[in-house]
Structures are given as structure tokens and as C-alpha cells.
N, CA and C atoms as a LAMMPS dump frame, in Angstrom:
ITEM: TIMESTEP
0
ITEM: NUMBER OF ATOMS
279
ITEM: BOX BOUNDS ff ff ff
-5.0000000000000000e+02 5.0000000000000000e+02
-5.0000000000000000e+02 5.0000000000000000e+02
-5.0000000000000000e+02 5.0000000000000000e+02
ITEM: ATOMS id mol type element x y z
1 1 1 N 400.508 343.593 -442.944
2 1 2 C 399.18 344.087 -443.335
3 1 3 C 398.137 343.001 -443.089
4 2 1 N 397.22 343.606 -442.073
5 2 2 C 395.796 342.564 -441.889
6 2 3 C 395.339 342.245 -443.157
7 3 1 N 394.668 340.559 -443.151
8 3 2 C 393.72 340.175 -444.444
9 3 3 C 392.489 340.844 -444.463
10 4 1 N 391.772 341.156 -445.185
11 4 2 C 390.734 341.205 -445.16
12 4 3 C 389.805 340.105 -445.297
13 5 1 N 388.642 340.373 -444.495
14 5 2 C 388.063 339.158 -444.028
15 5 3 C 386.498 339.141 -444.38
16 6 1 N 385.8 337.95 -444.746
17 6 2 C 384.385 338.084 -445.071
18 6 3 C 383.619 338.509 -444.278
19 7 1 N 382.411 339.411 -444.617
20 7 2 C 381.198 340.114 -443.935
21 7 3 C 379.683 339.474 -444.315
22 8 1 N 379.457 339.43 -443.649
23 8 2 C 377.98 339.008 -444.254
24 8 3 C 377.007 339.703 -443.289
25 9 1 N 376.069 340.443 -443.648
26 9 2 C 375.455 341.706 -443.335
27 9 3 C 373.973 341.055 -443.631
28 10 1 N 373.291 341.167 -442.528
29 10 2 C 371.76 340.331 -442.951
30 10 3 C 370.765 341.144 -441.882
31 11 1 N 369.649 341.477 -442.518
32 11 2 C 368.498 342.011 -441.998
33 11 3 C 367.363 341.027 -441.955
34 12 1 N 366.695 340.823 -440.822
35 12 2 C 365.68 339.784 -440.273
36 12 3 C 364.147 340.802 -440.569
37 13 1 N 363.402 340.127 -441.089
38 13 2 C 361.977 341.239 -441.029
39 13 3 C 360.908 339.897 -440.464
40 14 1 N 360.06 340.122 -439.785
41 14 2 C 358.914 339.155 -439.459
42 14 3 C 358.772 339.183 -437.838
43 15 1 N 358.638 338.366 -437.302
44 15 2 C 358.26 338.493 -435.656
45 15 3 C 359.747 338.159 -435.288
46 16 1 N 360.817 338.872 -435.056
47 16 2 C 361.995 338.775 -435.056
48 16 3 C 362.715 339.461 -433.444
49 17 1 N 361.763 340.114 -432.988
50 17 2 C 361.906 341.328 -431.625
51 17 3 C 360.68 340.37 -430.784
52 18 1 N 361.519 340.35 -429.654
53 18 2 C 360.716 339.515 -428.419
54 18 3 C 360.49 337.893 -428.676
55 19 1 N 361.269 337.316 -429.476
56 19 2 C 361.042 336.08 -429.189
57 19 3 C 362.866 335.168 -429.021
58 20 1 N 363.695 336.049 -428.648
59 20 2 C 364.911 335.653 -428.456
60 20 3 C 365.63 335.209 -429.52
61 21 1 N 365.595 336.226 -430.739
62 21 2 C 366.34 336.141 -431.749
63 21 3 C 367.847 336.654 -431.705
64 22 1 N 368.066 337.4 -431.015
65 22 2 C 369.354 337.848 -430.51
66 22 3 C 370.243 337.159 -429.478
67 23 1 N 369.695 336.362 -429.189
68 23 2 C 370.035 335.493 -427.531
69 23 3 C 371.112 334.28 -428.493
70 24 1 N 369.96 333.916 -429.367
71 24 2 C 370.012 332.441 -430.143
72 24 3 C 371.183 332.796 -430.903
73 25 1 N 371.217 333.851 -431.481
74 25 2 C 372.274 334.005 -432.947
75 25 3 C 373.631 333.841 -431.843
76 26 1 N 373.542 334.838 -430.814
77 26 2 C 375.121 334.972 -429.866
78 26 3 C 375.067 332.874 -429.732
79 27 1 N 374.213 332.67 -429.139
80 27 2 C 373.987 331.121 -428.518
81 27 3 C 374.791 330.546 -429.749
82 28 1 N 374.478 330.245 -431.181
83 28 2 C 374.727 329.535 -432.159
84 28 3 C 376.205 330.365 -432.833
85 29 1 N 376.659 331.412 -432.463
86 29 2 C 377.878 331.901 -433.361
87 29 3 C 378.999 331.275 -432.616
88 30 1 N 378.661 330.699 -430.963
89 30 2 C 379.539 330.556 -430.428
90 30 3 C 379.818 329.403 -430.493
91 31 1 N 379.761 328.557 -431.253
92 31 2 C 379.611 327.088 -432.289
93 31 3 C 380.831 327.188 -433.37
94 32 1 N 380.502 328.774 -433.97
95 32 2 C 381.456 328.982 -434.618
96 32 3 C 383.055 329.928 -434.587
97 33 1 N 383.359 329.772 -435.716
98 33 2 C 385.108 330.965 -435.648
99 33 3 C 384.182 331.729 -436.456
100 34 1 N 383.319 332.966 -436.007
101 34 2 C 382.944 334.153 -436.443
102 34 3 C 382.938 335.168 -435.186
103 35 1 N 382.547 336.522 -436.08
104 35 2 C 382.677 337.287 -434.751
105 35 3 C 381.836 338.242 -435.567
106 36 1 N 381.337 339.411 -434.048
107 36 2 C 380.518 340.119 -435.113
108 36 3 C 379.518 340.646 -434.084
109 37 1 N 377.85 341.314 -434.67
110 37 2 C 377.397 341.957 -433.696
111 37 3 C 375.426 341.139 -434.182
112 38 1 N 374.663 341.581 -432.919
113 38 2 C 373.685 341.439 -433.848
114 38 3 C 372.948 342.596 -432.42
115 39 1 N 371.433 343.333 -433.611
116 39 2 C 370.89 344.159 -432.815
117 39 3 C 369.704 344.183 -433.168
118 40 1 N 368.623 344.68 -432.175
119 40 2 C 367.235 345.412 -432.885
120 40 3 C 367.507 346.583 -433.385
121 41 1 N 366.273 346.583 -434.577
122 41 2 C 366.536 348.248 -434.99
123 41 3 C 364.766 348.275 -434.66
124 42 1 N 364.525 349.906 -434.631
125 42 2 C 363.688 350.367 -434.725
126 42 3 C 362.402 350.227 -435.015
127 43 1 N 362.558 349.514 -436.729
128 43 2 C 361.518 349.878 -437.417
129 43 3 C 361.008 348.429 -437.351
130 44 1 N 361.459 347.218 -436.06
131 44 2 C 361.256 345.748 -436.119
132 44 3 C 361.715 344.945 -436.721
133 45 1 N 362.8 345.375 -437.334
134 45 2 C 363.977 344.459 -437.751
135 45 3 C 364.648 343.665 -436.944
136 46 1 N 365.889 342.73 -437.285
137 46 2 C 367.465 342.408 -436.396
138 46 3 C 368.252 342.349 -437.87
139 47 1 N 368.8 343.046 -437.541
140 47 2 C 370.458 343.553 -438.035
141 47 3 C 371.443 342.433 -437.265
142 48 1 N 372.06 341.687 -438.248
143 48 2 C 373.318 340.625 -438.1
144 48 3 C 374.525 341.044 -438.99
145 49 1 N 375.595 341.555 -438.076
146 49 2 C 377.056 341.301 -438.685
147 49 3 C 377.616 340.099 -438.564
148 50 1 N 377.793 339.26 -439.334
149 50 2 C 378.455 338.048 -439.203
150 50 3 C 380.447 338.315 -439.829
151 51 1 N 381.53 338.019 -439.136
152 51 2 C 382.691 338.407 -439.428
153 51 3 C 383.349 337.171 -439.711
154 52 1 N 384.116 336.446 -440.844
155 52 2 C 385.035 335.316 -440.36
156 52 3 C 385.579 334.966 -441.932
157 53 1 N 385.688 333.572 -441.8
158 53 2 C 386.053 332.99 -443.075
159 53 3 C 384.413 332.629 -443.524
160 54 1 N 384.657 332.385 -444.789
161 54 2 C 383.088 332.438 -445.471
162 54 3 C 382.408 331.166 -444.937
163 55 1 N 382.966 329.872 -445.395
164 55 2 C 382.085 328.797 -444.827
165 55 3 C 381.814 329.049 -443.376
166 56 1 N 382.505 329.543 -442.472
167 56 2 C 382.308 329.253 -441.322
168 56 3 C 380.889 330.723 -440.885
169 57 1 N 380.659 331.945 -441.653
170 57 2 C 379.928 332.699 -441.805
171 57 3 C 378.582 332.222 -442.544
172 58 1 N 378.839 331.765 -443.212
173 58 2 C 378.255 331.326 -444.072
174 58 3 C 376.8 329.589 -443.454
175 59 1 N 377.685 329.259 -442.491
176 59 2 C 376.993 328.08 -441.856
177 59 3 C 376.491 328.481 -440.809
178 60 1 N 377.08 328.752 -440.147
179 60 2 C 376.081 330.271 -439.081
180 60 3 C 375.093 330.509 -439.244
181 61 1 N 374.997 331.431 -440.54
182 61 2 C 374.123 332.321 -440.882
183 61 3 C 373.088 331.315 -441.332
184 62 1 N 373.252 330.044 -441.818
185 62 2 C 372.273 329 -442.476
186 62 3 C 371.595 328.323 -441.256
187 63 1 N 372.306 327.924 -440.357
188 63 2 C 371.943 327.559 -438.744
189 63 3 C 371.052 328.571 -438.19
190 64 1 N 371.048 329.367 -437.853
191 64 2 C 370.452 330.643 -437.304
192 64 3 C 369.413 330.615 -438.104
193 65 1 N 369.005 330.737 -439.796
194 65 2 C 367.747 330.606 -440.45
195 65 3 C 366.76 329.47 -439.99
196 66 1 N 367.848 328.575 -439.867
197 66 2 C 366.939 327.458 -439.872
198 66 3 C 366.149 327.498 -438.317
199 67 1 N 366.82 327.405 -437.162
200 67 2 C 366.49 327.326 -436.227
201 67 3 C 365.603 328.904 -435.992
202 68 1 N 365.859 329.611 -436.447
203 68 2 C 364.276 331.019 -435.708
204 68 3 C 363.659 330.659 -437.405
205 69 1 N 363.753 330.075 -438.008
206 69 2 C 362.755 330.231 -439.52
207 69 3 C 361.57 330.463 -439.201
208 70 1 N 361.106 329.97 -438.145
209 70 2 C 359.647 330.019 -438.424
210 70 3 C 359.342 331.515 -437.449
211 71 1 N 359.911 332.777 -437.6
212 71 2 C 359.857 333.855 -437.241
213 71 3 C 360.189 334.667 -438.201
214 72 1 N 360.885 334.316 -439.207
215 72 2 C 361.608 335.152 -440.266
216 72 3 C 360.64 334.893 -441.101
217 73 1 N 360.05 336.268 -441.616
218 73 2 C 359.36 336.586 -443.029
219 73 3 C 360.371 336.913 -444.123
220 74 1 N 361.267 337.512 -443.953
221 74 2 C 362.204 338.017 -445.366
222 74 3 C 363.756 338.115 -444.861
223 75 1 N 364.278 338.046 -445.468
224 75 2 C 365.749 338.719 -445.471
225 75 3 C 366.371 339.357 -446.357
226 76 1 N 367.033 340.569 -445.967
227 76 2 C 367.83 340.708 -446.916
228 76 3 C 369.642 340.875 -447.15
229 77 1 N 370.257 340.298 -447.486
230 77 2 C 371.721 339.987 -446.947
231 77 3 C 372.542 340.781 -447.99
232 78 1 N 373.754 340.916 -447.482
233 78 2 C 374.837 342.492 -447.997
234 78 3 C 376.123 341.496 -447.857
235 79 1 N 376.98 341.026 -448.934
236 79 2 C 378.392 340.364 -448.32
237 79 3 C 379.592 341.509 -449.117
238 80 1 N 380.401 341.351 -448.188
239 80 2 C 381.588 342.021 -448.995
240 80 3 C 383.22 341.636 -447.768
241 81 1 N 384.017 342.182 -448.296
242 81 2 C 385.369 342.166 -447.661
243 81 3 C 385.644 343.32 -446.497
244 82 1 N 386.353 343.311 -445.202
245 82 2 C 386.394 344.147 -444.451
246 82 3 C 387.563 343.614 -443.49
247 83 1 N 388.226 345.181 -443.074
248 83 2 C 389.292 344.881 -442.207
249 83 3 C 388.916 344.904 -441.024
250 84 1 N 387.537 345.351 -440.581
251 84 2 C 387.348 345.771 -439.717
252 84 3 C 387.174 344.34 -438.811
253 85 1 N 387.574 344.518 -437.162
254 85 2 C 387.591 343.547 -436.714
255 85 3 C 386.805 343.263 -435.624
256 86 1 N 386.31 342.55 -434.861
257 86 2 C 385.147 342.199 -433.72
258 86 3 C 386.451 341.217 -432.499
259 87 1 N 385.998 341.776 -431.235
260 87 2 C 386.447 340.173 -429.879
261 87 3 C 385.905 339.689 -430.139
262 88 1 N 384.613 339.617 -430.242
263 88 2 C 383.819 338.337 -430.299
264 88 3 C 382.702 338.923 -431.271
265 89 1 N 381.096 337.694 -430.923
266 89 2 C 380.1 337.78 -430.946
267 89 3 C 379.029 338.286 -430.055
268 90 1 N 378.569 339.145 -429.859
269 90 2 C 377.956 340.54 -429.112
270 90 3 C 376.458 340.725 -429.583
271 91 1 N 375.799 341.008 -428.782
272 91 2 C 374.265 341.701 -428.769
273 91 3 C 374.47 342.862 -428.684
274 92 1 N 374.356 343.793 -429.421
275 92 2 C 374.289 345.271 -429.557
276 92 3 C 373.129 346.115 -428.43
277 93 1 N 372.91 346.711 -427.69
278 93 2 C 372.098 347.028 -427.22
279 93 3 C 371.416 348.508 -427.655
């Protein structure tokens, strides 16, 4: 039986679409042992699945703030447990 594995689920709000926020997160996950997706939505968001062990999700996700911060107005982040699994780190299109 697969472990279940940490999720960390994060929504980007601010000038987040057109300045290579999606480029950077794939650029910086591949630093790490995570896996996972990230996408635009609609309404001018980016939607980040981050998949792995927690610190290593967890430092990612702190890397990635830091480096687009000054594009990010808010976030709001979702963690929980999941079997579900990713190849890699992916731009959703």
C-alpha cells in the first residue's frame, strides 16, 4: 500500500499572469524532490500543486514566495495528505 504523501495547494492573487510565474515555480521545483502542477486560472490567479515530503514542499513553496514576492498580493494555501501521484513538475496549460 502507497504512503500517502503531503499536498500543499496554494493560490497566487496579484500581477501573477504574464510575468513568468509559472516558468519560475517549474524552474525552482526542479531544485527540489516535489512534484506537482502549476496553472493560470481564469479569474487571474496561479493555482500551485506542490506534491512531496513536507520540508522539501514546504521550502519550495517559501523559495517561489520569495523570489516572484514582489508580484504576489495574497495567498491562499490548502495542505492535506494524498495518494495521488505526479512524474514530475508541470505547467498546466
Amino acid at each position: 500500500m502507497e504512503s500517502k504523501k503531503y499536498r500543499l495547494q496554494v493560490w497566487y492573487e496579484g500581477r501573477v499572469q504574464g510575468v513568468g510565474f509559472r516558468y519560475k515555480a517549474r524552474q525552482l521545483a526542479s531544485g527540489y524532490e516535489v512534484s506537482g502542477t502549476v496553472r493560470n486560472l481564469d479569474d487571474g490567479r496561479v493555482h500551485l500543486v506542490a506534491v512531496g515530503d513536507k520540508n522539501e514542499v514546504r521550502a519550495f513553496a517559501d523559495d517561489l514566495a520569495e523570489v516572484m514576492g514582489d508580484f504576489i498580493r495574497q495567498t491562499q494555501e490548502h495542505e492535506d495528505f494524498t495518494n495521488l501521484t505526479y512524474r514530475d513538475f508541470s505547467i498546466e496549460l
